[in-house]
C-alpha positions in Angstrom: 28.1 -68.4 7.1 28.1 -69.1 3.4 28.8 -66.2 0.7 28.6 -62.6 1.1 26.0 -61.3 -0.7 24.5 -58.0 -1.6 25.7 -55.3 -4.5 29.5 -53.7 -3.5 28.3 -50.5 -5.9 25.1 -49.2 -3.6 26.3 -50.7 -0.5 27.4 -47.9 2.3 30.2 -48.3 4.6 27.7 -49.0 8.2 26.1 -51.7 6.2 28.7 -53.6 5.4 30.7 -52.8 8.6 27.7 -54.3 10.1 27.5 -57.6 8.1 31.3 -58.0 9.7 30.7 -57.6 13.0 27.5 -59.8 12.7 29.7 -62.3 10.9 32.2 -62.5 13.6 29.1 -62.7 16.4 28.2 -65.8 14.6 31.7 -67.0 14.3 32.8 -66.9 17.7 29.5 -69.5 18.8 30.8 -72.0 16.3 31.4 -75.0 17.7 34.6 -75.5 16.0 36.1 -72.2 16.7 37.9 -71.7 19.7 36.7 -67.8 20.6 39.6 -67.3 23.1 42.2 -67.8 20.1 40.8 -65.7 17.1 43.0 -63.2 15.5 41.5 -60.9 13.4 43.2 -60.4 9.5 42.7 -57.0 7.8 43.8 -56.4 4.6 44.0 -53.0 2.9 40.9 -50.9 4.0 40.1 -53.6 6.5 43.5 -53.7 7.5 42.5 -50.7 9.0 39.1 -50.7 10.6 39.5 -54.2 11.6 39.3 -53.1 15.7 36.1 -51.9 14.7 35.4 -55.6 13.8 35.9 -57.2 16.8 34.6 -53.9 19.4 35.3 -54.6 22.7 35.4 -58.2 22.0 38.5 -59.6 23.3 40.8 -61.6 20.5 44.1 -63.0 20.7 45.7 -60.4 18.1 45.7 -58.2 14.7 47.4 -58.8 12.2 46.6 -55.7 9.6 48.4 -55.8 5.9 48.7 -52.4 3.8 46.5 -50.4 6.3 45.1 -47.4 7.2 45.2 -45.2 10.3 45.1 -41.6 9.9 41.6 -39.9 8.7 40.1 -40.9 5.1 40.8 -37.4 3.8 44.6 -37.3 4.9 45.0 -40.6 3.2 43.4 -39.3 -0.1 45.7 -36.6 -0.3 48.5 -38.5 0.5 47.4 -41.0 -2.2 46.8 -38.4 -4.8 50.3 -36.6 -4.4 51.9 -40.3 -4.9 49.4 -40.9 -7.8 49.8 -37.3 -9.9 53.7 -37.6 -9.3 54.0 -41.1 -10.5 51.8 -40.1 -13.5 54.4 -38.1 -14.5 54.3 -34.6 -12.9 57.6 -33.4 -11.6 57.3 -33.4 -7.4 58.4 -29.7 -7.6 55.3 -28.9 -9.8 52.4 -31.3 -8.5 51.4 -28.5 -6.1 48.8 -26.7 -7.7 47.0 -30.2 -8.8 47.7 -31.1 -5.1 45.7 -28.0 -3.7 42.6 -28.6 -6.3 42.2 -32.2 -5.3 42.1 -31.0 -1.6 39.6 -28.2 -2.4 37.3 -31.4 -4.2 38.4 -34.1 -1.3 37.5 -31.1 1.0 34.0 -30.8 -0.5 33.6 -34.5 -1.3 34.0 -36.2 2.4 33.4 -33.1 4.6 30.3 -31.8 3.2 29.2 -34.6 1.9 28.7 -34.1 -1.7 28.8 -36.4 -4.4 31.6 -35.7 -6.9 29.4 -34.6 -9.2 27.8 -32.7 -6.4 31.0 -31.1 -6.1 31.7 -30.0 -9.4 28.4 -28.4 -9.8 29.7 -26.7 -7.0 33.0 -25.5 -7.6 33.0 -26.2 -11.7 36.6 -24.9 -11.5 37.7 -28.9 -10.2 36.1 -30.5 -13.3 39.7 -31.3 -14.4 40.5 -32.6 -11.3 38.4 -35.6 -10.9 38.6 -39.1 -12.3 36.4 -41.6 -11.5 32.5 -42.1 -11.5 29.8 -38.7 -11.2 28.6 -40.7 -8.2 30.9 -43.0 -6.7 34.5 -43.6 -6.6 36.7 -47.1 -7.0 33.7 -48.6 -7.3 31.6 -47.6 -3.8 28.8 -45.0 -3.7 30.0 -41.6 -2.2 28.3 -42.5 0.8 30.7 -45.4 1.6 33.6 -42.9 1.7 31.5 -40.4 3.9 31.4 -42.6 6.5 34.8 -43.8 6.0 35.5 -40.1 6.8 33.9 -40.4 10.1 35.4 -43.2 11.5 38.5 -42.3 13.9 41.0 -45.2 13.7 43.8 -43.6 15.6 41.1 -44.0 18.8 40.5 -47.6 17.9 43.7 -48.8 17.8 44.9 -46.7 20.5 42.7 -49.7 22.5 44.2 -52.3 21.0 46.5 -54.7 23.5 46.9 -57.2 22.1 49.7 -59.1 19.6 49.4 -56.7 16.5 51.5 -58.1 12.9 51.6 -54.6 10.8 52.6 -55.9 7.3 53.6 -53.6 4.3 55.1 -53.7 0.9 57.9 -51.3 0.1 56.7 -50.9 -2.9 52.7 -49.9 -1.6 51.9 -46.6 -3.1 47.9 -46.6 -2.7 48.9 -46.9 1.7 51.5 -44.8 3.2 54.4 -46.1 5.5 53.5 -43.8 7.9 50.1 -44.8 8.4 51.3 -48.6 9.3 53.9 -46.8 11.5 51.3 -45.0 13.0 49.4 -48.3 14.3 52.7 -49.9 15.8 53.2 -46.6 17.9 49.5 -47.0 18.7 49.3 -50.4 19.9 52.9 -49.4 21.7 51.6 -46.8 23.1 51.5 -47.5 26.8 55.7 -49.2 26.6 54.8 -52.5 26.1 55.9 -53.8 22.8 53.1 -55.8 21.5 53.1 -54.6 17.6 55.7 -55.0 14.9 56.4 -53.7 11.7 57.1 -55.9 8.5 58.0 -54.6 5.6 57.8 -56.9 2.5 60.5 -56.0 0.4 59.7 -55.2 -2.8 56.0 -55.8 -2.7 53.3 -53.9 -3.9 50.0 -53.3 -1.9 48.4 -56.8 -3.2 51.9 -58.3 -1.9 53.1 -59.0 -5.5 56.8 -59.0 -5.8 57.9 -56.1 -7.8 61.2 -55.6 -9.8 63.3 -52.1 -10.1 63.6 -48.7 -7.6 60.7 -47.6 -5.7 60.7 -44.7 -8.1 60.4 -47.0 -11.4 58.6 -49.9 -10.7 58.1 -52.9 -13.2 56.7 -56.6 -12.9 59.4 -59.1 -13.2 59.0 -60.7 -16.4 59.3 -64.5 -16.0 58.0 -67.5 -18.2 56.6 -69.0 -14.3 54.1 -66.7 -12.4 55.8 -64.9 -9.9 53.5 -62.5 -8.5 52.4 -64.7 -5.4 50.7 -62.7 -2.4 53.0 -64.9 -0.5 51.4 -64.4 2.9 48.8 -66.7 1.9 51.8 -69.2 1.4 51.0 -72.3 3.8 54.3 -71.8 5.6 53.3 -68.0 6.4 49.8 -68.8 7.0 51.3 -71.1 9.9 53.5 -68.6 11.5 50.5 -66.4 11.7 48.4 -69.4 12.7 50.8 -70.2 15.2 50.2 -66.7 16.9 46.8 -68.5 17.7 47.9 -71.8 19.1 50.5 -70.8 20.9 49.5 -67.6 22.6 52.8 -65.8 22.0 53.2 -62.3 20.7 53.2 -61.1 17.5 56.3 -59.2 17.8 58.0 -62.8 17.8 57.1 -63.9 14.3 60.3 -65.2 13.1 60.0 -63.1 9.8 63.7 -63.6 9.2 62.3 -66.7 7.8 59.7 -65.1 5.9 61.5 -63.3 4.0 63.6 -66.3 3.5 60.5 -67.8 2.4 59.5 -64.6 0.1 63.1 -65.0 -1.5 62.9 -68.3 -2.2 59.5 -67.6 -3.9 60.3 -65.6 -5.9 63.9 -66.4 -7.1 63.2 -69.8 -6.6 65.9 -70.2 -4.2 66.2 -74.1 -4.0 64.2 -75.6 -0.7 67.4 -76.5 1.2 68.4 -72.6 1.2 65.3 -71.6 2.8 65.5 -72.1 6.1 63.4 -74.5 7.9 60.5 -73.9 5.3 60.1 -76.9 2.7 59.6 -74.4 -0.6 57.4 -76.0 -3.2 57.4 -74.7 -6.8 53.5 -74.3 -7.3 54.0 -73.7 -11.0 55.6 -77.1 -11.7 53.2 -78.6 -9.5 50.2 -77.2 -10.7 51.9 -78.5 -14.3 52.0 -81.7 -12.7 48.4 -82.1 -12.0 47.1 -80.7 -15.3 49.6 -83.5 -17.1 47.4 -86.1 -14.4 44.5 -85.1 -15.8 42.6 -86.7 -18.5 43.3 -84.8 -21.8 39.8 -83.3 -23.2 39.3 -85.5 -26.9 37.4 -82.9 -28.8 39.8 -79.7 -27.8 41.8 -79.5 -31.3 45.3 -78.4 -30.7 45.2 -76.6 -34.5 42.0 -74.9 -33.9 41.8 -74.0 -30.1 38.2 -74.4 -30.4 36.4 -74.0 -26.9 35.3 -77.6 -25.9 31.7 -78.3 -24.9 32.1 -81.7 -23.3 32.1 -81.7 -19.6 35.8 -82.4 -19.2 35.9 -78.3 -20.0 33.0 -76.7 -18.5 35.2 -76.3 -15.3 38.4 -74.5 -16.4 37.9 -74.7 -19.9 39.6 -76.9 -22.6 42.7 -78.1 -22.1 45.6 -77.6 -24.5 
């Protein structure tokens, strides 16, 4: 289907909802794609409108990581009461900042305002706001609008299929409560179908974190540690497998995922972790630069950027 295009920063939410679904239209008449054993993979915002994806397209299961199921404004709040207390204001004090940012979220996604809009408005929640006059993480306002129309709860309160609801304990940008929230969903009718995983110590982009969930700080390590280690080929199998084989969700052996996630990131030797061979990808990656063909006119004094060819793919080698 090639790459996306189009511009993130004027694109609305129905747009690019719409390129999706289109996208997975044209995926399911593929002739290599088997369209009775897709399961659909959301992560972070479209870990949560990922039903909306599919429609009433039937798929083999979800698997949604660091998603979203209550309504947009709920979430912001939630988000900005984690934000201003981890900024440093005491919990027992963040109230009155708590009830100015609902006055502006109020304004912003119910009647539809830009945030600049708003503070023309109300010029009282200047202070308050911190992001773009007419946009916000990077979206127009009329991306979050929609967002505020959408009701999730609804969709996945269809789903009924396998659903893998993956978190990191560490996540503060999406709450617990909202992956909670799609496992009691799915569950709804008594028939366990979706599962819970929390990633311990992970942050919302999976990275593996070090310290208490109320001071967090990256592991400092000469070796890159911070791996989103579902994309790990052994994880990406166990999810894959949820395709092949037809069974549920709910049975994803993630005693050995987090075997695997340990092993990771402690670099727990290979025999230790389970029945998953662990490769160190640093050392390997080492490995293949060393079989590479060292680049003649990078000078290891001056660390000069190398215009030969050699370079012009990942620069000069040194």
């Amino acid at each position: 289907m090639g790459d996306s295009e189009g511009v993130c920063a004027t694109t609305d939410f129905t747009t690019e909802l719409d390129g999706y679904k289109r996208a997975f239209a044209a995926m399911q008449k593929h002739p290599r794609v088997d369209a009775k054993r897709i399961v659909v993979v959301g992560i972070s915002n479209g870990g949560g409108f990922a039903p909306l994806v599919a429609g009433d397209t039937p798929v083999l299961g979800y698997v949604t990581v660091g998603g979203w199921s209550k309504t947009w404004f709920e979430h912001m709040i939630d988000l900005e009461r984690r934000r201003v207390v981890m900024a440093g204001t005491p919990a027992a004090q963040a109230g009155p900042t708590i009830s100015r940012l609902a006055e502006f979220h109020a304004a912003y996604l119910f009647l539809q305002l830009t945030p600049a809009g708003v503070v023309r408005a109300r010029p009282h929640l200047r202070s308050v706001w911190y992001d773009e006059p007419d946009s916000q993480y990077g979206r127009p306002a009329a991306f979050y609008h929609q967002l505020q129309q959408l009701d999730l709860a609804a969709a996945w309160g269809r789903v009924r299929v396998p659903t893998l609801v993956v978190w990191g304990e560490y996540d503060w940008i999406m709450d617990r409560a909202d992956q909670e929230m799609i496992v009691r969903l799915v569950n709804a009718d008594g028939v366990r179908r979706a599962s819970l995983y929390v990633a311990a110590k992970a942050d919302h982009g999976l990275r593996h974190l070090s310290g208490s969930a109320g001071r967090v700080r990256r592991r400092r390590r000469r070796a890159p540690i911070q791996r989103r280690w579902p994309g790990d080929r052994a994880v990406r199998q166990e999810i894959i497998d949820v395709a092949v084989t037809g069974r549920s969700a709910c049975d994803l052996d993630v005693t050995a995922v987090d075997r695997l996630h340990r092993a990771r990131v402690h670099r727990v030797p290979a025999r230790e972790a389970g029945n998953f061979v662990v490769r160190d990808r640093h050392r390997r990656l080492q490995n293949e630069t060393r079989s590479r063909p060292r680049c003649k006119a990078a000078s290891s004094a001056t660390r000069k950027a190398c215009s030969s060819p050699c370079s012009s793919a990942a620069g000069p080698w040194r």
